[in-house]
C-alpha positions as CSV (number, residue, x, y, z in Angstrom):
1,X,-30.9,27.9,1.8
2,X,-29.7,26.8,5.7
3,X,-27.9,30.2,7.0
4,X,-25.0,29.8,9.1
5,X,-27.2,29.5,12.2
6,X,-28.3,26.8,10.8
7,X,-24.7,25.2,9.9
8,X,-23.7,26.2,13.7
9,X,-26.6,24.2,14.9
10,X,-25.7,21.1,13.2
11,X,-22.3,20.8,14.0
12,X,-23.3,21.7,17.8
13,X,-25.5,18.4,17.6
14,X,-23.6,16.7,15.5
15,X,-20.7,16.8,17.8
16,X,-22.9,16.5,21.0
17,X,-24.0,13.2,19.2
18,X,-20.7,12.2,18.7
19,X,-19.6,12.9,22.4
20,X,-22.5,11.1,23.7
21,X,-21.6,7.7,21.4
22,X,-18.3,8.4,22.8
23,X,-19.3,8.5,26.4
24,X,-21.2,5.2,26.5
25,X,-18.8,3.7,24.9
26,X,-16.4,4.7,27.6
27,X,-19.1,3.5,30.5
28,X,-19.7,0.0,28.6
29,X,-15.7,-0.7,28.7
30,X,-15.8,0.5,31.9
31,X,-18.1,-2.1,33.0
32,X,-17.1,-4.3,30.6
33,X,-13.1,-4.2,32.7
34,X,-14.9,-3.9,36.2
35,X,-16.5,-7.7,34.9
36,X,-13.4,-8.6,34.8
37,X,-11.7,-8.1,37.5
38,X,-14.2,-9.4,39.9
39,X,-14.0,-12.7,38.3
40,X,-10.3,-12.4,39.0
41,X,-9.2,-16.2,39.6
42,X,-9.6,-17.6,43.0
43,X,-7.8,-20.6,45.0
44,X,-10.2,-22.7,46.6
45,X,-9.8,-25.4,48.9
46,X,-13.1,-27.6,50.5
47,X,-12.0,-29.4,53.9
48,X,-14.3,-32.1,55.7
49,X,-14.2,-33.1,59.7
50,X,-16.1,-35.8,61.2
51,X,-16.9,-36.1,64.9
52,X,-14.2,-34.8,67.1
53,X,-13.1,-36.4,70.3
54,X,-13.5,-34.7,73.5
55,X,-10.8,-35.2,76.1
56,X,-11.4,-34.2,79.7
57,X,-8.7,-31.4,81.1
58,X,-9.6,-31.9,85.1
59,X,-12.8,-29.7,85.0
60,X,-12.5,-28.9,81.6
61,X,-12.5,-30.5,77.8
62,X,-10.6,-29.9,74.9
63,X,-12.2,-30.5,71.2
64,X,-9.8,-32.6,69.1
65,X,-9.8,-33.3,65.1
66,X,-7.3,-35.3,63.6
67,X,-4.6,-33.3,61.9
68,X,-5.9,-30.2,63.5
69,X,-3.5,-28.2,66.5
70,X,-4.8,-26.8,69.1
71,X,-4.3,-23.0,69.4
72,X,-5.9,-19.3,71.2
73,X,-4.7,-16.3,73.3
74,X,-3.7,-17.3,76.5
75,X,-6.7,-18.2,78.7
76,X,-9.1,-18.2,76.0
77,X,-11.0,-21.1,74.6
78,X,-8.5,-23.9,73.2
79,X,-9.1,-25.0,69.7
80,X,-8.4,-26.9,67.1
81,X,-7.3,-25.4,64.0
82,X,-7.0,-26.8,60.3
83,X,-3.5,-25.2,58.5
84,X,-4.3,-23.8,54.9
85,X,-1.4,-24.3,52.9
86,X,-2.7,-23.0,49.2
87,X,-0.4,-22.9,45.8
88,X,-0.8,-19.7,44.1
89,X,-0.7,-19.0,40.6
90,X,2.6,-18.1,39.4
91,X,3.7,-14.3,40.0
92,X,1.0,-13.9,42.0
93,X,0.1,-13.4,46.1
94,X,-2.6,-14.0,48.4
95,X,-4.5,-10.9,49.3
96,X,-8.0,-12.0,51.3
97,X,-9.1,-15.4,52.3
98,X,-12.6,-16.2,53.4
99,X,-13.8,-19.4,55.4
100,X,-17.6,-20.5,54.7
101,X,-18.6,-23.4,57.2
102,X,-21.4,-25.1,56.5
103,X,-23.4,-28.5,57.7
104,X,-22.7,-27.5,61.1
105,X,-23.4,-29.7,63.8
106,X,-24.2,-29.2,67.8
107,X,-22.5,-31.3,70.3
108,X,-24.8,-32.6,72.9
109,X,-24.3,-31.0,76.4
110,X,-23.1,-27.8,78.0
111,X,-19.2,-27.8,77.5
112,X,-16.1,-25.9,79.5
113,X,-13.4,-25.8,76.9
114,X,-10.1,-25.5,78.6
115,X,-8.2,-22.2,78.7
116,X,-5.3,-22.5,76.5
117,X,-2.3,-21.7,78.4
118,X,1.0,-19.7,77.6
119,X,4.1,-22.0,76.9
120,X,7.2,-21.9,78.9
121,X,10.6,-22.8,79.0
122,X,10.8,-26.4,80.3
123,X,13.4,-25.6,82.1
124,X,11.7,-23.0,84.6
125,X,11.2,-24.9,87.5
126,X,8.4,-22.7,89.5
127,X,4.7,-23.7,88.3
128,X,3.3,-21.2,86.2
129,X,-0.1,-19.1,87.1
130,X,-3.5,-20.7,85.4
131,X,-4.6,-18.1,82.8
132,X,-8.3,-18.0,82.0
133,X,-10.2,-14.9,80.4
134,X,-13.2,-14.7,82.8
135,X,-14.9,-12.2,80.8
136,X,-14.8,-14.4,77.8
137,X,-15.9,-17.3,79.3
138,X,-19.2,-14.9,80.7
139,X,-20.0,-14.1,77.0
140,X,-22.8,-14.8,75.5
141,X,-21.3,-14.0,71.5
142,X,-20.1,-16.8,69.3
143,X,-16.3,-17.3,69.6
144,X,-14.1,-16.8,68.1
145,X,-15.3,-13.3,66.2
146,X,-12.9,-14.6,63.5
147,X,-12.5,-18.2,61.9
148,X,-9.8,-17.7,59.9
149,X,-5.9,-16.4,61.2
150,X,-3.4,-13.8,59.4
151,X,-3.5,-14.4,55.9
152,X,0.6,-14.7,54.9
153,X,2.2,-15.4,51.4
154,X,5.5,-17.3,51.9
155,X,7.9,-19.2,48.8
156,X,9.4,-22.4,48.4
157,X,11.8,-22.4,45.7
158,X,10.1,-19.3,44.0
159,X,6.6,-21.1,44.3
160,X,3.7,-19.0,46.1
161,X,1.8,-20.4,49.2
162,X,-1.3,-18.8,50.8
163,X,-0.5,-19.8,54.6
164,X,-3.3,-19.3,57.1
165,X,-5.4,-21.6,59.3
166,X,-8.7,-21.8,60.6
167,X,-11.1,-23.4,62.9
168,X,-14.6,-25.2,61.9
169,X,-15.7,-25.0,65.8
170,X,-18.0,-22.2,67.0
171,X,-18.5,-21.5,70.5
172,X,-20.8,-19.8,73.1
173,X,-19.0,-19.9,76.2
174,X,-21.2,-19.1,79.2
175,X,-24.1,-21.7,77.9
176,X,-21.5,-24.3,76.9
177,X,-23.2,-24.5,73.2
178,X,-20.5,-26.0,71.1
179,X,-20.8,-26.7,67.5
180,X,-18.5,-27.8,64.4
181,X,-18.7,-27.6,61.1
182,X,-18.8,-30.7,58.9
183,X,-17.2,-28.6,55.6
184,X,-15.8,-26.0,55.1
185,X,-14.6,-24.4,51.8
186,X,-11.3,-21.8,51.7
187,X,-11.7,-18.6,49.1
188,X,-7.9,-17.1,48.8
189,X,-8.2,-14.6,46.7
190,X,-4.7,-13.6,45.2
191,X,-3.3,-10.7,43.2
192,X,0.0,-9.5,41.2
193,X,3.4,-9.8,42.8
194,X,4.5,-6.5,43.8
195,X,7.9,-7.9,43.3
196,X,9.5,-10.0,40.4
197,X,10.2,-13.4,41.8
198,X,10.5,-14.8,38.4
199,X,14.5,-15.5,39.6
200,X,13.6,-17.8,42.4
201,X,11.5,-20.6,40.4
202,X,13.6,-23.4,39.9
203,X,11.7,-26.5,39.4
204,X,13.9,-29.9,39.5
205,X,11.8,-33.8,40.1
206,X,13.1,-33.2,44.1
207,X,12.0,-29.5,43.9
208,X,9.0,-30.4,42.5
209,X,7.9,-33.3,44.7
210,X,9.1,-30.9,47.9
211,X,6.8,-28.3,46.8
212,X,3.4,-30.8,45.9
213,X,4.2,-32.6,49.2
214,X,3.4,-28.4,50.8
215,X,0.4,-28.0,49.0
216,X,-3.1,-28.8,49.4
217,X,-3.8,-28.2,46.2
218,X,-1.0,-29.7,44.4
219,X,-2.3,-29.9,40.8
220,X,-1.5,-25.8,40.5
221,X,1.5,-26.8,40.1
222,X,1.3,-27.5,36.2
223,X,0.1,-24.0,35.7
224,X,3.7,-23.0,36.6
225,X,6.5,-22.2,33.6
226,X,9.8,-23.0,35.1
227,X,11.8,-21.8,31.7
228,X,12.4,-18.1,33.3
229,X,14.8,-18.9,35.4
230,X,18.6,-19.3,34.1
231,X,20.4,-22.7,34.1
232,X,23.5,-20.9,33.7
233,X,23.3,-18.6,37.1
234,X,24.4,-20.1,40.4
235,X,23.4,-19.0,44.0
236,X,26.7,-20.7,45.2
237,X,30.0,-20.3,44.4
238,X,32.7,-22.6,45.8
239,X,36.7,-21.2,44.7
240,X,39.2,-24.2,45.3
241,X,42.3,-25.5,44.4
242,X,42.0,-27.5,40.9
243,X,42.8,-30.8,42.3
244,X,40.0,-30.2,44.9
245,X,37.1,-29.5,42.1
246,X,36.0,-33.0,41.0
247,X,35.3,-33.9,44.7
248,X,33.0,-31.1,44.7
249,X,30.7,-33.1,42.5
250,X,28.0,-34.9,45.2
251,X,28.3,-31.3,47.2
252,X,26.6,-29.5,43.8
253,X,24.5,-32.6,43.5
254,X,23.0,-32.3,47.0
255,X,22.4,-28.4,46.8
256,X,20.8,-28.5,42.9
257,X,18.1,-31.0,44.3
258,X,17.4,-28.3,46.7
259,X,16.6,-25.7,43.9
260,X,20.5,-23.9,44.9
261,X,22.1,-23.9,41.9
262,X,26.2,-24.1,42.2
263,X,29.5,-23.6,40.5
264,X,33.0,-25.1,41.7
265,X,35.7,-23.2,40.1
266,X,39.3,-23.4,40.0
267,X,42.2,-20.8,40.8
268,X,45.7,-21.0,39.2
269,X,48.6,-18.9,40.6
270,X,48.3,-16.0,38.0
271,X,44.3,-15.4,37.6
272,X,40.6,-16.6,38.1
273,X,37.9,-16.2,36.3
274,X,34.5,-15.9,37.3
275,X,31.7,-17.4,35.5
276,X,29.2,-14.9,35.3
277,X,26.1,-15.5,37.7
């Protein structure tokens, strides 16, 4: 016959089995959510350059691409940048971005790319001082330390870009060792809106076409669902006299193709009333 020593002892393991059961369960879900999140969706982008031109700048060059602008700190190394302008999925913004260039290729030659200069109003008429980073241009290190620009999330009619820009040039400058890359391939990786721009969507065929024409990647485009927004809301509100309101028509025309939705109303000697927005 078990005494109640016995009874006490197998509850105690009873239960410790039962809290060790529940505490890898716990760890497993744990991983299991952890897994998920790191294969969090990602907006990727692969660019390709061919050979660049090299123009001479009196005793320097400048590397050119096509569709590439040339940018740097004043009297660094000019280059040539690629903009990154990435849809993101709806209701979400871009929070990292990493550039991977690969297939790079060395330019033959030592090379003196030309300090990029500050601008100036045209209109100053005294010349301007020629700014070059001297220590820079001793360095032996790879420049620039950072391929990539500030990472920025901007809207167009309630649609999320990743804007950015970067350059697929690397560059020593005091041996003159230049080099490009012949890909490269974007990684933005995005996360939730910390605020509800649900609102702002408003997808018309002019909207629409606006916002694919912005995008490198305009195909995201059908992951969006345009139905949150109200037709019945406005943005603009135009109060006129009521003989004035049917000439109003091409004016709400030309503003709803712009995603600004608008309502002409009327007002009579005794009252108005507002439609609600």
């Amino acid at each position: 016959m078990p005494t109640f020593g016995d009874c006490f002892l197998e509850i105690n393991n009873t239960n410790y089995f039962i809290y060790q059961s529940m505490k890898k369960l716990y760890l497993a879900l744990m991983l299991l959510l952890s897994g998920i999140v790191s294969f969090a969706q990602t907006v990727e982008a692969t660019y390709h350059f061919v050979q660049p031109s090299m123009r001479g700048m009196g005793d320097y060059e400048q590397i050119h691409f096509e569709g590439c602008m040339q940018s740097a700190l004043a009297g660094q190394p000019s280059l040539p940048w690629q903009r990154v302008s990435l849809m993101l999925p709806q209701g979400q913004e871009a929070a990292s971005i990493e550039v991977v260039l690969s297939d790079l290729v060395e330019i033959d030659g030592s090379h003196r790319l030309y300090p990029y200069q500050p601008s100036r109003a045209y209109s100053m008429p005294e010349r301007s001082e020629f700014v070059k980073d001297e220590a820079l241009y001793r360095s032996l290190q790879s420049y620039p330390e950072a391929n990539h620009s500030q990472l920025t999330t901007q809207y167009m009619n309630g649609v999320g870009f990743a804007f950015s820009a970067f350059t697929p040039v690397q560059y020593v400058p005091a041996s003159g060792k230049l080099m490009f890359a012949r890909t490269a391939k974007v990684i933005v990786t995005p996360t939730a809106s910390r605020a509800d721009r649900s609102n702002m969507l408003w997808l018309t065929a002019d909207t629409k076409s606006g916002v694919k024409g912005l995008a490198q990647n305009p195909e995201m485009i059908e992951n969006y669902n345009a139905e949150n927004r109200s037709v019945n809301g406005y943005e603009l509100l135009v109060i006129t006299p009521g003989q004035y309101v049917a000439s109003f028509d091409g004016y709400k025309r030309f503003y709803k193709e712009r995603g600004l939705r608008t309502e002409v109303v009327s007002f009579g000697k005794r009252h108005l009333r507002l439609p609600r927005p």
